[in-house]
C-alpha positions in Angstrom: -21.5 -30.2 -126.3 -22.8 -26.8 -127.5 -23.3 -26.1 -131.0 -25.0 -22.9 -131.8 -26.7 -22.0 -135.2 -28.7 -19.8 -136.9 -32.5 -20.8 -136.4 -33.3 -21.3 -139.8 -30.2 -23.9 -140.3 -30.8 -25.7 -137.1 -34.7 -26.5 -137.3 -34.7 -27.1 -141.3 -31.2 -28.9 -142.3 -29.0 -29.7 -139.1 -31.8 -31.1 -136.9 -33.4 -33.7 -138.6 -29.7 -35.3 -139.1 -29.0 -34.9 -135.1 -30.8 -38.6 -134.7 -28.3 -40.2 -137.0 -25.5 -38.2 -135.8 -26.3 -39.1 -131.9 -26.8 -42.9 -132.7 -23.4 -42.3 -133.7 -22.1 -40.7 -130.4 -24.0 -42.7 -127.7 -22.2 -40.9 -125.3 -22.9 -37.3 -126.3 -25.3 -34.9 -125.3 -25.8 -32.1 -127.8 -27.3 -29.3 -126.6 -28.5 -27.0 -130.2 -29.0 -23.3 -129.6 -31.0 -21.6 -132.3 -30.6 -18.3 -132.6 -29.9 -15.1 -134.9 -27.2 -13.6 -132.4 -23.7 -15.2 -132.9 -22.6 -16.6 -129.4 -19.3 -15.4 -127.6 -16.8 -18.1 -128.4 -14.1 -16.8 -126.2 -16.9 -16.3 -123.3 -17.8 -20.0 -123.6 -21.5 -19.0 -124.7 -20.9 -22.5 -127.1 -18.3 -24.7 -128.1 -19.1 -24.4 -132.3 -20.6 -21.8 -134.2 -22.6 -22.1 -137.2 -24.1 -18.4 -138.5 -24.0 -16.2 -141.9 -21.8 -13.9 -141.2 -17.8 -14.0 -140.9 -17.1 -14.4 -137.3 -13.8 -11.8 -136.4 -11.1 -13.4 -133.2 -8.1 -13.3 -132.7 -8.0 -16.8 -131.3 -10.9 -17.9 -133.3 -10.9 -21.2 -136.1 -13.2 -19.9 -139.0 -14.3 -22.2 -142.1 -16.3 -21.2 -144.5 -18.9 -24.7 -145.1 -20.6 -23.4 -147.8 -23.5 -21.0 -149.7 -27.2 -20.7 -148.8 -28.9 -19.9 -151.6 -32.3 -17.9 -151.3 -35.0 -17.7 -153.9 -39.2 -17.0 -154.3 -41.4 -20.1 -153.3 -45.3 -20.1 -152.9 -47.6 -22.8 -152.4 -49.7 -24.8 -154.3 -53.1 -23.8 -153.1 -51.5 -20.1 -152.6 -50.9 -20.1 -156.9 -54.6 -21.8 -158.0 -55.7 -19.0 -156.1 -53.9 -16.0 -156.8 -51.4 -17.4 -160.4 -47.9 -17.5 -160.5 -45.6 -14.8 -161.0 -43.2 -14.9 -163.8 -41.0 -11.8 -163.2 -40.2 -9.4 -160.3 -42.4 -6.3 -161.8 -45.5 -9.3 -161.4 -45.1 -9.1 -157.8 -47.0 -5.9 -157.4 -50.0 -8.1 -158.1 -49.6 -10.5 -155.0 -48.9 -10.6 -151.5 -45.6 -11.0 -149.6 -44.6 -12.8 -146.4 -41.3 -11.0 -144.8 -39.2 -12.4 -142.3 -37.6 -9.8 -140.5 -36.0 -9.1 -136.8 -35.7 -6.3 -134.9 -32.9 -4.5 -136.8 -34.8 -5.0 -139.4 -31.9 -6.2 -141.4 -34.3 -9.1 -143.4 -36.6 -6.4 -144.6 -34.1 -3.9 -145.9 -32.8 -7.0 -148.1 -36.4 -7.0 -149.5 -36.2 -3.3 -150.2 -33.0 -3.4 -151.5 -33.8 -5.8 -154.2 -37.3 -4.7 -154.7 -36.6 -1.6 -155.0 -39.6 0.3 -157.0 -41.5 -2.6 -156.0 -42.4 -3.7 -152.7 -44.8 -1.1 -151.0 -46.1 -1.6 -147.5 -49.6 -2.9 -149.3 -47.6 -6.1 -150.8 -46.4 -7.1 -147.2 -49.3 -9.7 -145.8 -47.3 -11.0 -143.2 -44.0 -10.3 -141.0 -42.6 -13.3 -139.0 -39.6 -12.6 -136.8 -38.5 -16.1 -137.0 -37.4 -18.6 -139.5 -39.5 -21.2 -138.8 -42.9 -19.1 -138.6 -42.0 -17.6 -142.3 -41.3 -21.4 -143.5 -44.9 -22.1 -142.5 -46.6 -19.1 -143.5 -45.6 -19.3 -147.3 -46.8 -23.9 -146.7 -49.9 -22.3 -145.5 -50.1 -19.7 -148.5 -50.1 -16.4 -146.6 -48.5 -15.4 -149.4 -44.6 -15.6 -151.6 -41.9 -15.7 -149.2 -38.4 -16.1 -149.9 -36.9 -19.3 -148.6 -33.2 -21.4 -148.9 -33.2 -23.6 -152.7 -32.3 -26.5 -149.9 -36.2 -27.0 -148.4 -37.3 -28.2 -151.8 -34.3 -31.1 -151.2 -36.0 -32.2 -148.2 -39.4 -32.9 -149.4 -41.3 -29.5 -149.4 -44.0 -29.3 -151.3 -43.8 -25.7 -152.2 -43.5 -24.1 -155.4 -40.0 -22.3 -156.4 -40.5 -19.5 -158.4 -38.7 -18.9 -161.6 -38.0 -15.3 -161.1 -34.0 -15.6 -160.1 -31.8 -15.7 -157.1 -32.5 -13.3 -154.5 -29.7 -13.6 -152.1 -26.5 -15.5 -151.7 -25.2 -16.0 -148.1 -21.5 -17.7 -146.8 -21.8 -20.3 -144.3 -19.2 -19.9 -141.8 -18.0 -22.5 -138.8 -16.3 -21.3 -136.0 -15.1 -22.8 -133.1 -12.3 -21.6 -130.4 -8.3 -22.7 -131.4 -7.9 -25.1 -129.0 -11.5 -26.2 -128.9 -10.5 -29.6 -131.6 -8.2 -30.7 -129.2 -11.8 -32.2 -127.3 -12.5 -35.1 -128.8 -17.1 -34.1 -128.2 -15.9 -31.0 -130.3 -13.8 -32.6 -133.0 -16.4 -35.1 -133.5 -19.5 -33.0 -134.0 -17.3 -30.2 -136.5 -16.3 -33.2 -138.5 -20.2 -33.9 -138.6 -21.0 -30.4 -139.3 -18.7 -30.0 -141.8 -20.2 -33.5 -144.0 -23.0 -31.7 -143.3 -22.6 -29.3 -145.2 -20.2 -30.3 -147.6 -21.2 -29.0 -151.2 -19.6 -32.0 -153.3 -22.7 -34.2 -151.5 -25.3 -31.3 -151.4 -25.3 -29.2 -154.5 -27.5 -26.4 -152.9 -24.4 -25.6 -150.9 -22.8 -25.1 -153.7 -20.9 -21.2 -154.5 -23.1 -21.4 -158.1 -26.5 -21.4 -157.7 -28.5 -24.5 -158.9 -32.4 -24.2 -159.4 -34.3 -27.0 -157.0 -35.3 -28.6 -160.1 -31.8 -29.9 -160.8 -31.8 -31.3 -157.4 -32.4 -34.8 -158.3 -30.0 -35.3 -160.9 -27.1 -33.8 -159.3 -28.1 -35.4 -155.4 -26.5 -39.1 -155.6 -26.7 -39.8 -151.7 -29.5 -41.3 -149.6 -32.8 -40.6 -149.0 -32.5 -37.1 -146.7 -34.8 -36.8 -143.6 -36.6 -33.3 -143.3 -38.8 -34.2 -140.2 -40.6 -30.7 -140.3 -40.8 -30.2 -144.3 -42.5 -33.6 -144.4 -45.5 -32.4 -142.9 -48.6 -31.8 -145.1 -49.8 -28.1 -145.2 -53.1 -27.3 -143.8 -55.8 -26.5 -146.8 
């Protein structure tokens, strides 16, 4: 079973639920691809799609699961250091961590909504993967903008009161006769809880600050196997 997925998705949200979900499935073998480039479906490149933009095919199944929500986080040791902004304009007086890729579609977001802001001089850091920009802002390289959902799992980072910055549609897709397969129709059943905004509220279309988390969350205990890791000091 091949189940493809954005990197930032699949290393902070989807895997640490794969244990559970295999325990589940004895006899399936997931195989996760992480990546920014959507897989060709209709070439068998994988068997489920999970990305941020709408996937177009003819004889493609698209859902949409739900909303990632992005906002400003820093680190603890990054604000004793350096304060904490309160307002976009205040960001001229720190330093940014970027993620970006080689389109450089990440970074025109930042100048798009910093517009009049963000000068080469704020940038401390670029990472071309999600992961690396996750740890850079732990590690206090500087402010990065991150999904509402790592707070959820544990993170010990700081989210900014300075507003949304982004909103994007998570979108499922899998081949039409791909659910017929019983591997397939269990793991997009699993995909879909996954996601499902009634359980999560981050995934929610209206954004909800982390610090309602815990009063609208009413499941279990979730498992964030990287976020759970203290930062370096």
């Amino acid at each position: 079973m091949l189940l493809s997925i954005t990197e930032g998705l699949g290393i902070g949200w989807i895997l640490p639920q794969v244990p559970e979900f295999l325990r589940s499935s004895p006899k399936l073998t997931l195989n996760l691809r992480c990546s920014q480039t959507p897989p060709d479906l209709l070439r068998l490149e994988a068997d489920v799609s999970v990305q941020l933009r709408r996937p177009e095919g003819a004889d493609l199944k698209v859902m949409k699961l739900g909303y990632l929500h992005m906002m400003f986080f820093a680190s603890q040791s990054y604000i004793d250091a350096h304060g904490c902004p309160t307002s976009l304009p205040e960001l001229e007086n720190h330093r940014l961590v970027v993620l970006t890729d080689e389109g450089g579609n990440w970074e025109n977001a930042y100048q798009k909504a910093l517009s009049g802001i963000l000068s080469s001089g704020l940038v401390a850091l670029r990472n071309n993967v999600s992961s690396a920009h996750f740890w850079s802002v732990v590690n206090g390289a500087g402010i990065g903008i991150l999904p509402t959902y790592v707070k959820a799992l544990g993170s010990n980072l700081v989210p900014l009161d300075i507003g949304e910055f982004h909103k994007h549609e998570i979108w499922l897709t899998y081949r039409s006769d791909a659910k017929r397969i019983a591997r397939v129709r269990k793991t997009i059943d699993w995909i879909t809880r996954s996601f499902d905004p009634g359980r999560f509220p981050w995934f929610r279309e209206d954004f909800i600050h982390p610090s309602r988390f815990a009063e609208m969350y009413k499941g279990g205990p979730l498992a964030g196997t990287l976020l759970n890791v203290q930062p370096h000091r």
